[in-house]
N, C-alpha and C positions, 0 to 999 in steps of 0.2 A: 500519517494517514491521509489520503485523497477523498476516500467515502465512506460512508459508511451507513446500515440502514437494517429495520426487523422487518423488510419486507423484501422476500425474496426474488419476486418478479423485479422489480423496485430496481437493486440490484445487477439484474442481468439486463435489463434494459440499459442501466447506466456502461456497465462496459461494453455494451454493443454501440452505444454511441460513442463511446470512446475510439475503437476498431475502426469506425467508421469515420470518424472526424476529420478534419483535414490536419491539424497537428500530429504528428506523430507519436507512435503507442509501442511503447517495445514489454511485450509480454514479458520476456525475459528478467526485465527487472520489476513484475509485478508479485506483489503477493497476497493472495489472498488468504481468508482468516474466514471458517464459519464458528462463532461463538454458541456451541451449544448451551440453551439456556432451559428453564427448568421453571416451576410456577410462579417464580418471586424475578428470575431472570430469564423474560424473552432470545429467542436467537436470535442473532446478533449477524451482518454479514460484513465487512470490512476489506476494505479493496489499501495497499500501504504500497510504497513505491520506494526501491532502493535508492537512494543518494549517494554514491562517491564523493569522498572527501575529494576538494580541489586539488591540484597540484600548489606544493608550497603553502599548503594550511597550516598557519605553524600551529595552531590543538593538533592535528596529526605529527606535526614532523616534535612533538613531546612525548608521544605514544613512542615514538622507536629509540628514546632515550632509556625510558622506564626497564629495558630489560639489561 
């Protein structure tokens, strides 16, 4: 998870300055999460970003043993 937050402007600000930053930002591997919340649990907005396992990870290169 990169961010996360129960305020919604909050939120969209942060990934526009993301867009905008000089690092780069590959939507692609973003994913966003709105946690519908309820009176005990606020909504929730959560920004999480894919990681690829490295080349030569050996936890991955066990995953293709197991089958």
């Amino acid at each position: 998870m990169v961010f996360e937050t129960r305020d919604e402007s909050e939120f969209h600000a942060h990934l526009r300055g993301l867009r905008a930053g000089k690092e780069r930002f590959d939507g692609e591997l973003a994913r966003i999460d709105t946690l519908c919340g309820r009176l005990t649990h606020p909504t929730t907005y959560r920004l999480s970003l894919f990681v690829p396992y490295p080349a030569g990870d050996p936890d991955r290169d066990n995953l293709d043993d197991a089958s």
